[in-house]
C-alpha positions as CSV (number, residue, x, y, z in Angstrom):
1,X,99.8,50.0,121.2
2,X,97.2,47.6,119.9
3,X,97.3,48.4,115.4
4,X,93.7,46.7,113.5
5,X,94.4,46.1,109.5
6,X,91.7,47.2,107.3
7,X,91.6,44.6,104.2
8,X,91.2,46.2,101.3
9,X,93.8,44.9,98.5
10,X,96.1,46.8,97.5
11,X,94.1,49.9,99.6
12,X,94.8,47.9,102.8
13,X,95.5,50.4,105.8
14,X,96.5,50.0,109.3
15,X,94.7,51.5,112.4
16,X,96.9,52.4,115.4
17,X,95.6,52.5,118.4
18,X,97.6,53.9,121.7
19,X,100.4,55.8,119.8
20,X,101.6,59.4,120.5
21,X,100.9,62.3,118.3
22,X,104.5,63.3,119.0
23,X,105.6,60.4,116.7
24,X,103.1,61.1,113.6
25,X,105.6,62.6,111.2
26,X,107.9,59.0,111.8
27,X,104.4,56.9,110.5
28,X,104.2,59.3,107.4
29,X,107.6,59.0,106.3
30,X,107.1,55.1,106.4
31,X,104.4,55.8,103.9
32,X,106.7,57.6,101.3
33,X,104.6,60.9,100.7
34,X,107.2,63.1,98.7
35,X,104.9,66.2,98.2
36,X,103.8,68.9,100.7
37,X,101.8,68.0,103.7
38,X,98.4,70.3,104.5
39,X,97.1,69.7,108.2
40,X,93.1,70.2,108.3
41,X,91.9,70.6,111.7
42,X,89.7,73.2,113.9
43,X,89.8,76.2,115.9
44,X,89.4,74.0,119.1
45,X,92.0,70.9,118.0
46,X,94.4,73.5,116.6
47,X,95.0,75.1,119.9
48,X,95.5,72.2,121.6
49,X,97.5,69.8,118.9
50,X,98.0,72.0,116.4
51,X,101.3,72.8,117.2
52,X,102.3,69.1,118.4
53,X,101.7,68.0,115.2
54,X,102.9,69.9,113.0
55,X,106.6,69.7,114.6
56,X,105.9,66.2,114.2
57,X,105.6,66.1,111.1
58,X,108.2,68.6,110.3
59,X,111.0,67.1,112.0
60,X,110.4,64.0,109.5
61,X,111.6,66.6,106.9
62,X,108.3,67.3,104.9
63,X,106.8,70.9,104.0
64,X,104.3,71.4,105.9
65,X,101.1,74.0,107.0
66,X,97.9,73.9,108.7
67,X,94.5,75.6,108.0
68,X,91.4,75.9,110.6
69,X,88.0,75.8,109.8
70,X,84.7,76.5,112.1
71,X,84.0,74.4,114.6
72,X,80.8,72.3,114.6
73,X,78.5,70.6,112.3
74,X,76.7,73.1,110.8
75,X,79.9,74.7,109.1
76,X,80.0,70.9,107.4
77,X,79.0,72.2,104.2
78,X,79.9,72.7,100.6
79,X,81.0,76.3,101.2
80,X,84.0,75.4,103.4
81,X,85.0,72.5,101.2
82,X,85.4,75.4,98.7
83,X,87.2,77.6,101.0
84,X,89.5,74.1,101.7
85,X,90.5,73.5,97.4
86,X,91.4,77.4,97.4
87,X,93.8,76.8,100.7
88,X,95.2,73.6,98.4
89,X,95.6,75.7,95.7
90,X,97.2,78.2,97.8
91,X,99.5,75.8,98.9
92,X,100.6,74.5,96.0
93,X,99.6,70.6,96.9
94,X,99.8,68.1,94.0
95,X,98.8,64.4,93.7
96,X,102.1,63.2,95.8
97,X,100.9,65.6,98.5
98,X,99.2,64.6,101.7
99,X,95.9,65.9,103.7
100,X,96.1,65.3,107.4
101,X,92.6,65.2,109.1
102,X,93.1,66.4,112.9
103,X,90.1,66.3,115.0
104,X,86.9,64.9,115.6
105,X,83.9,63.3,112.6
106,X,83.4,67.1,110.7
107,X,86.8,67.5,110.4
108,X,87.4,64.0,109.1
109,X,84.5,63.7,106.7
110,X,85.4,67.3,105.7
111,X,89.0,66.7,104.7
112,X,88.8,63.5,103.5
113,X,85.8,64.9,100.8
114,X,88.4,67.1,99.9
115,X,91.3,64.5,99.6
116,X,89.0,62.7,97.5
117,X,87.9,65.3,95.4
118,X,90.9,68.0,95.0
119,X,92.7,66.8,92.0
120,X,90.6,63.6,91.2
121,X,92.2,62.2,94.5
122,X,95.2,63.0,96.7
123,X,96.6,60.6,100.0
124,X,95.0,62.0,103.4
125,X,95.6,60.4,106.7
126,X,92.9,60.5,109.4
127,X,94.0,61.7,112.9
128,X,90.5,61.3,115.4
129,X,90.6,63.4,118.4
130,X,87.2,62.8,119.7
131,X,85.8,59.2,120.9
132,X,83.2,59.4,118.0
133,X,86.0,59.8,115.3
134,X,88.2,56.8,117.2
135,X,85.6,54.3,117.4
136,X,83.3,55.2,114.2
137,X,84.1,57.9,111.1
138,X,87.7,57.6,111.0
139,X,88.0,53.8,109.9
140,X,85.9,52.8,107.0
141,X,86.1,55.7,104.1
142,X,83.0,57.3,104.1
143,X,83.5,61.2,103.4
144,X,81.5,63.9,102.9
145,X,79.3,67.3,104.0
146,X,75.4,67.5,104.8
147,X,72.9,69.2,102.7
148,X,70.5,71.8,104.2
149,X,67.6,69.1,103.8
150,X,69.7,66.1,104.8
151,X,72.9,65.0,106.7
152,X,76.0,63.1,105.2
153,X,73.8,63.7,101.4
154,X,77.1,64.6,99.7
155,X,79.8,62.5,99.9
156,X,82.2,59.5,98.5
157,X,83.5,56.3,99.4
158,X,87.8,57.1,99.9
159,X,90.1,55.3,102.0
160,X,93.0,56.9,104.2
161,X,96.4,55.8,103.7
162,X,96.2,54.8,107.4
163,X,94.2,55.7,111.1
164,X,96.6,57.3,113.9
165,X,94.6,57.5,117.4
166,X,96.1,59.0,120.2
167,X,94.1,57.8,123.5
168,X,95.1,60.3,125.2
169,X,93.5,63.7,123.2
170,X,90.6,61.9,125.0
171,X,91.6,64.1,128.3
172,X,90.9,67.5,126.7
173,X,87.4,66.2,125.3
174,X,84.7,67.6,126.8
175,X,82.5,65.4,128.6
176,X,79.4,65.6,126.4
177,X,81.6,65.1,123.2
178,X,82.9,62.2,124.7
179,X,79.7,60.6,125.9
180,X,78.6,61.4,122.2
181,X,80.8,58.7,121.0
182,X,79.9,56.4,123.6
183,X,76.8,55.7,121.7
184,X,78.8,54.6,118.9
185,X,80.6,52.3,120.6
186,X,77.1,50.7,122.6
187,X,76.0,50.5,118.6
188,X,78.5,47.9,117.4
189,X,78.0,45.4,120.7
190,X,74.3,46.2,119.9
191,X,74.4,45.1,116.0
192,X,77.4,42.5,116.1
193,X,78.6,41.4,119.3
194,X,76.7,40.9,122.6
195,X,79.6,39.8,124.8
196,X,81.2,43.3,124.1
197,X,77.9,45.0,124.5
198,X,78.1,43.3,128.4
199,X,81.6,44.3,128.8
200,X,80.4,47.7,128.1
201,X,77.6,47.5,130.5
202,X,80.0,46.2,133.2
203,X,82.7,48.7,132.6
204,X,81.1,52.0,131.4
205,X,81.6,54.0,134.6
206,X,85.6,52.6,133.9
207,X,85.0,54.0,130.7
208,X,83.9,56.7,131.5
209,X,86.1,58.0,134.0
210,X,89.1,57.5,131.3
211,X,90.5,54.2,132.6
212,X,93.1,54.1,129.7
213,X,93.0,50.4,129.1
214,X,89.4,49.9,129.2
215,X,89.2,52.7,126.5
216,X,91.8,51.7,125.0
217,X,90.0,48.2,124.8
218,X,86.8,49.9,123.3
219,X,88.3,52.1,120.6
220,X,90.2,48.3,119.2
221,X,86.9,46.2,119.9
222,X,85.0,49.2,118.0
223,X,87.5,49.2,115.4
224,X,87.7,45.4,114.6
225,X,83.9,44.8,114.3
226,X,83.7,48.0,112.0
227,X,87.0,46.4,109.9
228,X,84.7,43.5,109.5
229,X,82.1,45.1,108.1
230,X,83.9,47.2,105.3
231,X,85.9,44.4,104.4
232,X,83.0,42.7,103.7
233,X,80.8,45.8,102.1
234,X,82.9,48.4,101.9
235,X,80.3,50.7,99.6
236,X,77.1,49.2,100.8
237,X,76.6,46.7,98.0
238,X,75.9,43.4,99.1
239,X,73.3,45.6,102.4
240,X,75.9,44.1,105.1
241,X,77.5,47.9,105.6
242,X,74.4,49.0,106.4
243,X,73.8,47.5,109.9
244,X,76.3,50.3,110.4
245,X,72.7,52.6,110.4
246,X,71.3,51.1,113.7
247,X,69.7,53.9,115.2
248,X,71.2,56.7,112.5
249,X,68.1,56.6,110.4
250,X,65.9,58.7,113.1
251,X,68.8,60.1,114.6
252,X,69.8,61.9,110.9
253,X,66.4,62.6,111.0
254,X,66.8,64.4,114.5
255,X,69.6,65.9,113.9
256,X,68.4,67.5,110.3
257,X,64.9,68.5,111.9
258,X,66.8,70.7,114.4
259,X,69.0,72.2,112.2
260,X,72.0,70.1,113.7
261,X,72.2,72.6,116.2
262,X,70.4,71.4,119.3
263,X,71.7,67.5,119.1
264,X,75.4,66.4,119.0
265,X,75.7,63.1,116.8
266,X,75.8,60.3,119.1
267,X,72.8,62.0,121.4
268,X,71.0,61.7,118.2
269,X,72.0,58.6,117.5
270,X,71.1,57.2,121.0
271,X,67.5,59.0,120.6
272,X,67.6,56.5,117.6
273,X,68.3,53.2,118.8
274,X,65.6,53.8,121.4
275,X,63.0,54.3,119.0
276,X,64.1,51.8,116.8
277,X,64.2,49.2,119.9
278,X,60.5,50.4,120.8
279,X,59.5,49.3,117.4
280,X,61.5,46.2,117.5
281,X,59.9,45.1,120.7
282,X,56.1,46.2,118.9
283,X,57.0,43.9,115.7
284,X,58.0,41.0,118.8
285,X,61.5,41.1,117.6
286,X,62.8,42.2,120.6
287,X,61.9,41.5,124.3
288,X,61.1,44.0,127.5
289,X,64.4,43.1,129.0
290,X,66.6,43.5,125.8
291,X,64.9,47.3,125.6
292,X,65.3,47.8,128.8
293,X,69.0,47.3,128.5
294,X,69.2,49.2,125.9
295,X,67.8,52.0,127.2
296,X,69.9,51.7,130.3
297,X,73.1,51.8,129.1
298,X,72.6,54.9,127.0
299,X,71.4,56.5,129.8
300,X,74.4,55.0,132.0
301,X,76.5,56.3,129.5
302,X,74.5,60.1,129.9
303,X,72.9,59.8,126.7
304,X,69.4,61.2,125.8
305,X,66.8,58.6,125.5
306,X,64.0,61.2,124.7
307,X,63.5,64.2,122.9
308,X,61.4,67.7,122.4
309,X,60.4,67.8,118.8
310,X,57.7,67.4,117.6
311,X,57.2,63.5,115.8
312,X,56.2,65.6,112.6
313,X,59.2,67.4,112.0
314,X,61.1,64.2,112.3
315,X,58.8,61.9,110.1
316,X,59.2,65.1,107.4
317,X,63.1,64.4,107.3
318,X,62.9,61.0,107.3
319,X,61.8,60.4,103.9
320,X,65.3,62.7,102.7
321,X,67.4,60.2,104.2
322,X,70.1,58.7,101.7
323,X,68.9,55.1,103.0
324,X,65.2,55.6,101.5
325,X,64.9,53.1,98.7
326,X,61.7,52.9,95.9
327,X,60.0,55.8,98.9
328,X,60.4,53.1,101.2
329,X,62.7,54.3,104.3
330,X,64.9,51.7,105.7
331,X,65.4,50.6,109.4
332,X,68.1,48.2,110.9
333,X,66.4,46.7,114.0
334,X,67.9,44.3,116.3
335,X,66.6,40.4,115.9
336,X,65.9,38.6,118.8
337,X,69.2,39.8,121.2
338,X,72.3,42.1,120.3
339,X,74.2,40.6,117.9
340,X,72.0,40.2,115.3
341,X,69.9,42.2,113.0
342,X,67.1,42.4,110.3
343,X,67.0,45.3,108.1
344,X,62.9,46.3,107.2
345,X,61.5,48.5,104.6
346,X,57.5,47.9,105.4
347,X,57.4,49.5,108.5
348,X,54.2,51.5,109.1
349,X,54.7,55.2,109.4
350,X,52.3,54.9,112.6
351,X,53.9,52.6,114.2
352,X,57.5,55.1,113.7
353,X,55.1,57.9,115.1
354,X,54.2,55.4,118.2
355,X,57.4,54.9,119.4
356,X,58.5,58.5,118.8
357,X,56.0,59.7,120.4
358,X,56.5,57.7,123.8
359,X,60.1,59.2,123.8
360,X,58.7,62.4,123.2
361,X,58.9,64.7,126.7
């Protein structure tokens, strides 16, 4: 078991990484909940874990239940975080109570919005299932649902009381989910580390065919550079959070123009750091050979690295996203080599069309 400490005062949190769901209830009685515990998971998760965990978590001696909601991104909405308070209510949860978030990103950022929010603010735990969840949208606070215009446009900055990753839900994850959250994982060696971006490069077909120590290794080195960064900005004030972005401001974009429907996140995301590397290597920040790289990892890794929509449709979201400051929208592009970035608000749209239109198929 490898366990990463998120910094935070006296909202400090742990991460472990390579523990058993079978022991979950054990970690939240070290944490002293004394209310009701309310599992929040999906149809999908449920039937596989749902069960697992819940025994868990019984056998420490808490009250517990589980709810379900829809599985998939566009049920990440306002609606079920209403239908969510009302199961709360239902269940009699108080501020001592606890929200357990099992499953992938929606189901994280949808039950922590409602920790955060049901009662001013109750305890909530997040339990990632997916490899996007484990290396990315469990660790860090960020909660929240999408608007029909925009994704992640409602939301709030609220901690977990810890991170509990089981490697090993990574077996029943479908291979397309799972190479979704390899492009988080090529994002942080791309914005903060280039060593682990070649380690990545040299062990991806490892990774890939669930070699438990290599993933193991890339859900803690994923974990450690994003602990850096919220420790450091952990609500985007001082503009360090946002190299977090790299690639998310198209891929948002993508992701919105299709109705979140034809693009899972991290094949989004990928379609993003490609363009934003193609306009990187137009503004001479970048080199052939770093782009190239780039681009051939992602696509190592099965990722898109073009798309079908039409550049308008994309441009026409862009201007919605949350990172748009003054009208101006915001890119994080890589600076020279992976590892370091420059964030740029005077891009020329043109020159976002240009690159989006060579990736266009």
């Amino acid at each position: 078991m490898k366990t990463v400490e998120l910094k935070l005062g006296v909202r400090t949190y742990p991460i472990y990484i390579g523990v058993s769901l079978t022991h979950i209830g054990d970690y939240i009685k070290e944490k002293n909940i004394t209310g009701k515990v309310l599992i929040i998971t999906n149809t999908t998760v449920n039937k596989l874990y749902g069960d697992m965990v819940m025994d868990s978590i019984n056998r420490s001696g808490f009250e517990v239940s589980i709810t379900k909601i829809a599985d998939g991104e566009e049920f990440k909405t306002l609606d079920t975080v209403n239908t969510l308070y009302q199961v709360c209510i239902d269940s009699r949860l108080d501020r001592n109570s606890l929200i357990v978030a099992l499953g992938g990103g929606v189901v994280g950022d949808i039950a922590g919005f409602v920790a955060a929010t049901f009662m001013r603010g109750i305890p909530f735990v997040q339990v990632p299932t997916t490899l996007l969840s484990q290396v990315d949208s469990s660790v860090g606070g960020k909660v929240g649902v999408n608007h029909p215009e925009s994704k992640n446009m409602i939301g709030a900055f609220y901690q977990p009381m810890m991170v509990y990753i089981d490697i090993s839900t990574l077996k029943t994850l479908p291979e397309r989910e799972f190479n979704s959250g390899l492009a988080e994982a090529i994002k942080y060696g791309i914005i903060r580390d280039r060593k682990y971006f070649t380690v990545l490069e040299r062990d991806m077909m490892k990774i890939k065919a669930l070699n438990i120590e290599r993933v193991e290794y890339t859900v803690w080195r994923s974990c450690q550079i994003k602990k850096w960064v919220v420790e450091l900005d952990e609500k985007e004030t001082t503009g360090l959070r946002e190299i977090l972005n790299y690639g998310h401001t198209i891929g948002h974009a993508i992701e919105a123009a299709t109705n979140y429907k034809t693009y899972l996140h991290g094949e989004a995301v990928s379609i993003g750091m490609v363009c934003v590397g193609k306009i990187a290597k137009e503004l001479k920040l970048l080199n052939q050979m770093w782009t190239h790289r780039i681009e051939r990892i992602l696509a190592r890794a099965d990722l898109p690295v073009t798309h079908k929509i039409p550049v308008n449709k994309i441009i026409d979201k862009l201007i919605l996203d949350k990172k748009v400051l003054n009208g101006k929208v915001r890119f994080v592009l890589t600076d020279g080599r992976p590892g370091k970035t420059i964030i740029k608000d005077d891009i020329p749209e043109e020159l976002i069309k240009k690159a989006l239109e060579e990736q266009k198929v």
